[in-house]
VONUFI-598974 format. One record per residue (C-alpha): residue in three letters; x, y, z negated; residue number from 0. Coordinates in pm, 1 decimal, decimal comma. Each point is the difference from the previous one (the first is absolute). Layout:
N
+-----+----------+----------+----------+-----+
!   r !        u !        v !        w !   k !
+-----+----------+----------+----------+-----+
! ALA !        X !        Y !        Z ! NUM !
...
+-----+----------+----------+----------+-----+
This chain:
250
+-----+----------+----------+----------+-----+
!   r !        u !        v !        w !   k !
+-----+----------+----------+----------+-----+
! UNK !  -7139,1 !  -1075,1 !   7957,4 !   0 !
! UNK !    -81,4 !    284,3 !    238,0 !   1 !
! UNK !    203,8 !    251,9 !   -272,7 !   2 !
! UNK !    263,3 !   -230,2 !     43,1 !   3 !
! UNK !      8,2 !     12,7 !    374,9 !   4 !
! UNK !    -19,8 !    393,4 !     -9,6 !   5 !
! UNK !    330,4 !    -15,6 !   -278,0 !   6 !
! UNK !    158,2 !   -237,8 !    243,7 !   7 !
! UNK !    -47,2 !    265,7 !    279,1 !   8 !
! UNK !    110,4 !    314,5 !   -198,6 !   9 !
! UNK !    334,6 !   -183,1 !   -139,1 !  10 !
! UNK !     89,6 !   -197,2 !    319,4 !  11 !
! UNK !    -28,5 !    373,1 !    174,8 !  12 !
! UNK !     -2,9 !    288,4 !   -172,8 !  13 !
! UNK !    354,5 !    163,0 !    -65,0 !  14 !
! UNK !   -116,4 !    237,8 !   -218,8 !  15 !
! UNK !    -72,4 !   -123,2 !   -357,1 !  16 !
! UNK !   -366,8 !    127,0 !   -142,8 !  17 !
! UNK !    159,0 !    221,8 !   -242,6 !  18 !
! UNK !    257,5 !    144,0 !    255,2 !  19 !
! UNK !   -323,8 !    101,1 !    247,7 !  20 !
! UNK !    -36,1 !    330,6 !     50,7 !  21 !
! UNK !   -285,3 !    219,8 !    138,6 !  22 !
! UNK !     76,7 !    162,1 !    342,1 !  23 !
! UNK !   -135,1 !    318,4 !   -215,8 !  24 !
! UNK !    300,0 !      8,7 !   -219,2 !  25 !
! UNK !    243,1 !     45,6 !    337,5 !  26 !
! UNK !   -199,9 !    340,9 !     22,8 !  27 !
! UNK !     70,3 !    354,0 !    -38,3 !  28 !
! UNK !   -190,3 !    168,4 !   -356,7 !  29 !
! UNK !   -200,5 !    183,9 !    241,7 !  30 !
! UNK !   -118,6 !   -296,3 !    168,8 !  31 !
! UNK !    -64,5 !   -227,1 !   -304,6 !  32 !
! UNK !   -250,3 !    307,6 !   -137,2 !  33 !
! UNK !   -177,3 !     21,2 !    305,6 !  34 !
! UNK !   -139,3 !   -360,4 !     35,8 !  35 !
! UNK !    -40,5 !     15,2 !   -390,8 !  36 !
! UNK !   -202,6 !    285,9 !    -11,2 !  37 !
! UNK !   -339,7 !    -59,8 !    229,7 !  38 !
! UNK !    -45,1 !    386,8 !     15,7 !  39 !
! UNK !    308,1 !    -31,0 !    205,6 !  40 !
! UNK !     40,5 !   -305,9 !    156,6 !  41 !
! UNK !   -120,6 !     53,6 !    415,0 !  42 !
! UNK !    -91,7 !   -360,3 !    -14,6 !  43 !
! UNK !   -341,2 !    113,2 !   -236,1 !  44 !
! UNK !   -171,1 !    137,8 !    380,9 !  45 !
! UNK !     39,6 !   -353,0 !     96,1 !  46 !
! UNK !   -121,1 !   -150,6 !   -302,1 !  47 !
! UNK !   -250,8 !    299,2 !     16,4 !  48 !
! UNK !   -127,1 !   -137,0 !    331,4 !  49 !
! UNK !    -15,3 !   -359,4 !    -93,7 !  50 !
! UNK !   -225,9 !     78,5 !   -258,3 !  51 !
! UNK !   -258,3 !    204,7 !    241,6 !  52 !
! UNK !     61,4 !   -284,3 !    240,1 !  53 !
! UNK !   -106,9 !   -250,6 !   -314,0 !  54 !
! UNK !   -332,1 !    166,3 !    -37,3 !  55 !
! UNK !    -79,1 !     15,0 !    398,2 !  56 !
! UNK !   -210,6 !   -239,3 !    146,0 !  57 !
! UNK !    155,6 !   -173,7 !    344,2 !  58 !
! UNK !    -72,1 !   -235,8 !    268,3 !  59 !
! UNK !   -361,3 !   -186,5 !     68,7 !  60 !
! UNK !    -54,0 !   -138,4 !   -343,7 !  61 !
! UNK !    -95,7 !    341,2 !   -131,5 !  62 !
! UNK !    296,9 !    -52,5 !   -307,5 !  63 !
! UNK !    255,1 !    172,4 !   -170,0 !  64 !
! UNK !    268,7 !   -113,1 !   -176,8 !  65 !
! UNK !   -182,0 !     54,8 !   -333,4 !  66 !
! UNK !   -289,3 !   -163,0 !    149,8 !  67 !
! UNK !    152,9 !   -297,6 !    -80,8 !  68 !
! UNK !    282,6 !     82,8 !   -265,1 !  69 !
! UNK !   -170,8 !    236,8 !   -187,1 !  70 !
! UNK !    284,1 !    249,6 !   -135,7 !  71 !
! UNK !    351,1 !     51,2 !     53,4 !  72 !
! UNK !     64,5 !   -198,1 !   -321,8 !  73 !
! UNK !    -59,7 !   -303,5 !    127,0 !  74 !
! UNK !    275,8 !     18,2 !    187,4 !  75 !
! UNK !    271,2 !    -33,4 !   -279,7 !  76 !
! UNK !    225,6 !   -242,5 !     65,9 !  77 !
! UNK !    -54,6 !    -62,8 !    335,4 !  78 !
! UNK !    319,3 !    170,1 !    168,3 !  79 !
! UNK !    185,6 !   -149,8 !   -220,3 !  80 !
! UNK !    -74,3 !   -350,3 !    139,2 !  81 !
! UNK !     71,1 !     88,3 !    391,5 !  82 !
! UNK !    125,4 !   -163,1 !    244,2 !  83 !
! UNK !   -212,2 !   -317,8 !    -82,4 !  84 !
! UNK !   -143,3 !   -239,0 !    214,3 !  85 !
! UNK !   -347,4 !     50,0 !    182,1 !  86 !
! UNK !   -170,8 !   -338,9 !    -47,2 !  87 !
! UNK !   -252,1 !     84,7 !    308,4 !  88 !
! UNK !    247,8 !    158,4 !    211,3 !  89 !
! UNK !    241,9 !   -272,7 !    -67,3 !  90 !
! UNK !    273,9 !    260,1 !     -4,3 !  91 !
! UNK !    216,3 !    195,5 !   -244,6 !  92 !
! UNK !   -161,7 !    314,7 !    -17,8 !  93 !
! UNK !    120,9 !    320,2 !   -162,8 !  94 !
! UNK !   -204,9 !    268,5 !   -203,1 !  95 !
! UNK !    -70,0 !    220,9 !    318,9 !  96 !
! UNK !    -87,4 !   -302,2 !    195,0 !  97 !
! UNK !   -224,6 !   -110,4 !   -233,1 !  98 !
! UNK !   -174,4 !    311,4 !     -5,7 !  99 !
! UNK !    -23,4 !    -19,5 !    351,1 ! 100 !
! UNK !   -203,3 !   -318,8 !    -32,6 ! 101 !
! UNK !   -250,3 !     77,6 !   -276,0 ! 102 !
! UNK !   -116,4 !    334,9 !    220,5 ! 103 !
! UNK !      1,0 !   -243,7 !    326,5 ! 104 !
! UNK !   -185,3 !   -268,1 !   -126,4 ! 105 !
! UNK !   -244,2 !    159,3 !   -327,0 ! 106 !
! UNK !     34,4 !    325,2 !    156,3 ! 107 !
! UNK !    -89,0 !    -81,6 !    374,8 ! 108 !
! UNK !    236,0 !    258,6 !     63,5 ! 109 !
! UNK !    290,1 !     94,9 !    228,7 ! 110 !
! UNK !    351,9 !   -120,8 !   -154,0 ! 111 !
! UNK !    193,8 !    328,3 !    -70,8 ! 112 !
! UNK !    307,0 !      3,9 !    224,8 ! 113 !
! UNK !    346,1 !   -122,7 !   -205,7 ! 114 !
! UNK !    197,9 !    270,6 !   -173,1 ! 115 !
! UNK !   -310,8 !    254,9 !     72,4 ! 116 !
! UNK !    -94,9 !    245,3 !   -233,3 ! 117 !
! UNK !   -315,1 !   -115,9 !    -87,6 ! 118 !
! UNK !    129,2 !   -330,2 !   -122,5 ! 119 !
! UNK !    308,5 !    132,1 !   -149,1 ! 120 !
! UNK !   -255,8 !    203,8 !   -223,3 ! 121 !
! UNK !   -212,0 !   -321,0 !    -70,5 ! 122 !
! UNK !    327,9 !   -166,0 !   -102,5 ! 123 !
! UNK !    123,2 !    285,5 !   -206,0 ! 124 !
! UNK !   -353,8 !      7,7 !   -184,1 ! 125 !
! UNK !     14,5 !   -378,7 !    -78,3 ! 126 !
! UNK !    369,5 !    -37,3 !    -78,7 ! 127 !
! UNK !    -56,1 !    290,2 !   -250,1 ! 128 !
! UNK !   -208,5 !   -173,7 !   -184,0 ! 129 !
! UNK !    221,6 !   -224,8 !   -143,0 ! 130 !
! UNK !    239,8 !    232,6 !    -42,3 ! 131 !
! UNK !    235,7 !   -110,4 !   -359,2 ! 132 !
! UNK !    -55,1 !   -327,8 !     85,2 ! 133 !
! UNK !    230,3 !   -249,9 !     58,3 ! 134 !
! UNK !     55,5 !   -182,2 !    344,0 ! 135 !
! UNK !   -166,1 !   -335,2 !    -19,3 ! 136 !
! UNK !     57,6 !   -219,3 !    345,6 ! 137 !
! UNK !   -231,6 !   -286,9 !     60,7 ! 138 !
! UNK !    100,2 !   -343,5 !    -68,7 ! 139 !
! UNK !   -193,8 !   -175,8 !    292,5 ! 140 !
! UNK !    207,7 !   -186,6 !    249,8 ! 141 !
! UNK !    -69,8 !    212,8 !    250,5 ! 142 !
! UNK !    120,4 !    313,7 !    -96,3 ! 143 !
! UNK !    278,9 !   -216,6 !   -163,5 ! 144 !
! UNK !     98,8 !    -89,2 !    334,9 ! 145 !
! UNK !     -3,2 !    306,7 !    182,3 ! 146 !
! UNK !    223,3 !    148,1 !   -311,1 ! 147 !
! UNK !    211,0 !   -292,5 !     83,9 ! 148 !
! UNK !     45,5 !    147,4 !    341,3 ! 149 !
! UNK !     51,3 !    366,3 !    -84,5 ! 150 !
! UNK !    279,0 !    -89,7 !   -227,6 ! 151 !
! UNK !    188,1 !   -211,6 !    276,2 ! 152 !
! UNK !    -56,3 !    310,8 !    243,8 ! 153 !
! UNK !    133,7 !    203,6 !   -303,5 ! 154 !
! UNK !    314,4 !   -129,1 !    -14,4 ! 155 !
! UNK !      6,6 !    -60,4 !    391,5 ! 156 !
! UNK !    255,5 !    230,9 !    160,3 ! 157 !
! UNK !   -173,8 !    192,7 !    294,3 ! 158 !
! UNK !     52,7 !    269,8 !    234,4 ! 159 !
! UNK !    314,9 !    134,2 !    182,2 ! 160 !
! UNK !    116,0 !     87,5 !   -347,3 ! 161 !
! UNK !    -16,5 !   -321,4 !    -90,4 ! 162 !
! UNK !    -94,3 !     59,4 !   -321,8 ! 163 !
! UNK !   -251,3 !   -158,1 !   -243,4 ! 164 !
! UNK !   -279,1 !    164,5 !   -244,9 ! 165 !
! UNK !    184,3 !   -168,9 !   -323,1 ! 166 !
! UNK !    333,0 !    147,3 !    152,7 ! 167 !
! UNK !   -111,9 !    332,8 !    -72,1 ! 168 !
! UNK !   -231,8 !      3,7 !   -260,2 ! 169 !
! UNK !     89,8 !   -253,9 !   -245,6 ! 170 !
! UNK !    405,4 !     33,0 !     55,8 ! 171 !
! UNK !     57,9 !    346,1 !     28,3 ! 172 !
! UNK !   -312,8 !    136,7 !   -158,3 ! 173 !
! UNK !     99,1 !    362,2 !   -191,4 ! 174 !
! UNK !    275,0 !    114,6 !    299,5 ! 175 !
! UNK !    -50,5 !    236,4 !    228,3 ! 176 !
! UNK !    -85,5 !    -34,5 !    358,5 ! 177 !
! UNK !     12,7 !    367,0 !    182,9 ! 178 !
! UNK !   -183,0 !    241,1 !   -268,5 ! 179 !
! UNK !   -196,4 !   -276,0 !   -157,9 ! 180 !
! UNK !     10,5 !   -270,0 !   -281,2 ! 181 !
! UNK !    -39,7 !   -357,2 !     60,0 ! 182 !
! UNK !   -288,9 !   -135,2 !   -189,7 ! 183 !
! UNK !   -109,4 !   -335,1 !    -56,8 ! 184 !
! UNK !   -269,8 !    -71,4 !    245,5 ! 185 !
! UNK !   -278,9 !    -12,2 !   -279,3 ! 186 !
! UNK !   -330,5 !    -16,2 !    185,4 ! 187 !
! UNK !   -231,0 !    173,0 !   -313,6 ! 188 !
! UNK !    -41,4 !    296,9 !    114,9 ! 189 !
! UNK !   -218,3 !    -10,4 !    356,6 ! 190 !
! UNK !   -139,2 !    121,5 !    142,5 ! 191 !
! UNK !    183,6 !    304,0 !    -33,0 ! 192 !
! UNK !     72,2 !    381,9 !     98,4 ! 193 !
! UNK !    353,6 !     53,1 !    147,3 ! 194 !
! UNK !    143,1 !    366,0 !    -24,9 ! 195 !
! UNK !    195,2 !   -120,7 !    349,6 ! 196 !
! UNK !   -380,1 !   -150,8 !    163,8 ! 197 !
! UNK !   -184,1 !    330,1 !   -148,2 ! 198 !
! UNK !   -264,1 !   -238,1 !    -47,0 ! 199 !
! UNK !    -93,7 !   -351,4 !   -116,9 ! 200 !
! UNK !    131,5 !   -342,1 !    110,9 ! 201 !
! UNK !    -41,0 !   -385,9 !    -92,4 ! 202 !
! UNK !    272,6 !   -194,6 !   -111,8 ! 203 !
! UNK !     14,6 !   -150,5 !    395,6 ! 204 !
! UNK !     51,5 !    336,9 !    135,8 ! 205 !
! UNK !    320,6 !     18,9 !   -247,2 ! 206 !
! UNK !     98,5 !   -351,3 !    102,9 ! 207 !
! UNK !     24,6 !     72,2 !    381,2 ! 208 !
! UNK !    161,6 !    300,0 !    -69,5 ! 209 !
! UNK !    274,1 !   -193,3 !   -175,5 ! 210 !
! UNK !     30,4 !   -226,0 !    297,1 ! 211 !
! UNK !     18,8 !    231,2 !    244,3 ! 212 !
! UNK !    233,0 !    164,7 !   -203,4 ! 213 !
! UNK !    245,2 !   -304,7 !     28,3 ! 214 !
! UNK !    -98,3 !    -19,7 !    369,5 ! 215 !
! UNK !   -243,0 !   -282,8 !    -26,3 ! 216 !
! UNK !   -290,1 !   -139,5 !    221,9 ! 217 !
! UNK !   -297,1 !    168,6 !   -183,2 ! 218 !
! UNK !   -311,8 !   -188,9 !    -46,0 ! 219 !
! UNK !   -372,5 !    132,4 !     32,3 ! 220 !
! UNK !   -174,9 !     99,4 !   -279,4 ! 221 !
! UNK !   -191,8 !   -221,5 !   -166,9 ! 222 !
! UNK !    249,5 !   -307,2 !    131,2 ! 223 !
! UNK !     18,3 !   -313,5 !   -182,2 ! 224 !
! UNK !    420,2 !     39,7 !    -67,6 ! 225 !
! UNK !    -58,6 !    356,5 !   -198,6 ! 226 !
! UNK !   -345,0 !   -128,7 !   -173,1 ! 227 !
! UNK !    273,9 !   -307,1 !   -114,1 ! 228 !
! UNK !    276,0 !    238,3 !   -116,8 ! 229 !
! UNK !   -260,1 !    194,3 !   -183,8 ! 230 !
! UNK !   -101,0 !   -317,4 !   -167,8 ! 231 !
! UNK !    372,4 !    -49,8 !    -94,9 ! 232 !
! UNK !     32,6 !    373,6 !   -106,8 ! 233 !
! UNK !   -324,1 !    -83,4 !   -253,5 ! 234 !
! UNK !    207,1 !   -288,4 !   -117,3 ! 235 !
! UNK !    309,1 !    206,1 !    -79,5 ! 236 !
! UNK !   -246,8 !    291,0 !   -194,7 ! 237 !
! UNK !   -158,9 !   -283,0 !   -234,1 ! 238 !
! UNK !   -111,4 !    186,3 !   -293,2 ! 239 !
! UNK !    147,3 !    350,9 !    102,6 ! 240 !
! UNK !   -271,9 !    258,9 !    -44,0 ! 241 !
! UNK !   -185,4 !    126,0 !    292,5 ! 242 !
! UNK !    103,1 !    384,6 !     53,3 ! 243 !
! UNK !   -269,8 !     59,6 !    334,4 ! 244 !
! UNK !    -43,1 !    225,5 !    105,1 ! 245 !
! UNK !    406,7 !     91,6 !     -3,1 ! 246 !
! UNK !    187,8 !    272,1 !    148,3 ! 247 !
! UNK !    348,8 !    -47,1 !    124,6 ! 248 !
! UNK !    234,5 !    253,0 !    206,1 ! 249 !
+-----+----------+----------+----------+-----+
């Protein structure tokens, strides 16, 4: 029943058929498709770099470190690839840097790292690259079915002076140009990741409110409820596309 109720939301609104999906990698230049496939070249490895000495580094009152508790980086397979998912003791929605977030507040004793701060950015790189190859696998719960259920309506929700929607864009004129650059798809498998245009690393909601403000929109906070939703949509729409992170794009 709950694979059912995930088909139901993928062909009631997804444009794009599975086979027609395309990675936002492929809308790429050569040189930019090498550089996030080769980790000797790829910036985003002095994230992932610092994730992994953050990993080992005991924080907060409790005298833990990550590994403390979850032993290598290996346990961690799989675990991006099932983000944004609902937080049963939060009661919340919660994506993969939020989560994070929580395990070092409440194991850890620790300090929540500021959203869209290096340090977490490098936490998030570490863990999403560990289930790197695999594919996108959103939960099936009712809560994160719900908020999903949200971020598509705001998908297709025309917003901003430009009065334009995500879907608009993304799924109707995907491959066109817009200025110097191609449209992609709006695949989500690739964050966090290293923008040539940032010179550094950014989540998935620091390319969302970009977007938004590009189409002169009201721009929510990090970390707000409406982006954590579309996120949970965008996981939806990248069932079973391979996880890329830590991507490069221009």
């Amino acid at each position: 029943m709950k694979r059912v109720l995930l088909a139901c939301l993928l062909i009631t609104g997804i444009a794009l058929a599975a086979d027609e999906r395309r990675s936002g990698l492929e809308f790429t230049s050569p040189a930019t498709q090498a550089m996030q496939r080769d980790d000797a070249q790829n910036p985003a490895m002095l994230w992932v770099s610092s994730g992994e000495a953050q990993w080992n580094t005991i924080a907060g009152g409790s005298g833990k470190s990550c590994a403390s508790c979850h032993g290598d980086s290996s346990s961690m397979r799989g675990v991006a690839a099932r983000f944004p998912a609902f937080h049963a003791d939060s009661g919340k929605v919660v994506n993969l840097g939020q989560r994070i977030n929580i395990c070092r507040e409440r194991k850890q004793q620790a300090t929540p790292w500021k959203l869209e701060s290096e340090e977490l950015l490098g936490m998030e790189a570490y863990v999403a690259m560990q289930s790197r190859g695999m594919p996108v696998n959103p939960p099936q719960d009712s809560g994160t079915q719900a908020a999903a259920a949200r971020g598509k309506q705001f998908y297709f929700q025309r917003i901003g002076q430009l009065n334009l929607s995500c879907a608009q864009c993304h799924d109707q004129q995907w491959g066109k140009r817009l200025a110097s650059s191609t449209i992609p798809q709006a695949h989500a498998d690739a964050y966090p990741i290293y923008r040539l245009e940032w010179q550094a690393m950014g989540s998935l909601q620091r390319r969302l409110r970009n977007c938004m403000s590009g189409v002169r929109a009201e721009i929510p906070q990090f970390g707000a409820k409406e982006l954590v939703d579309l996120e949970a949509w965008l996981a939806v729409r990248d069932n079973g596309m391979k996880l890329e992170s830590p991507g490069v794009r221009p």
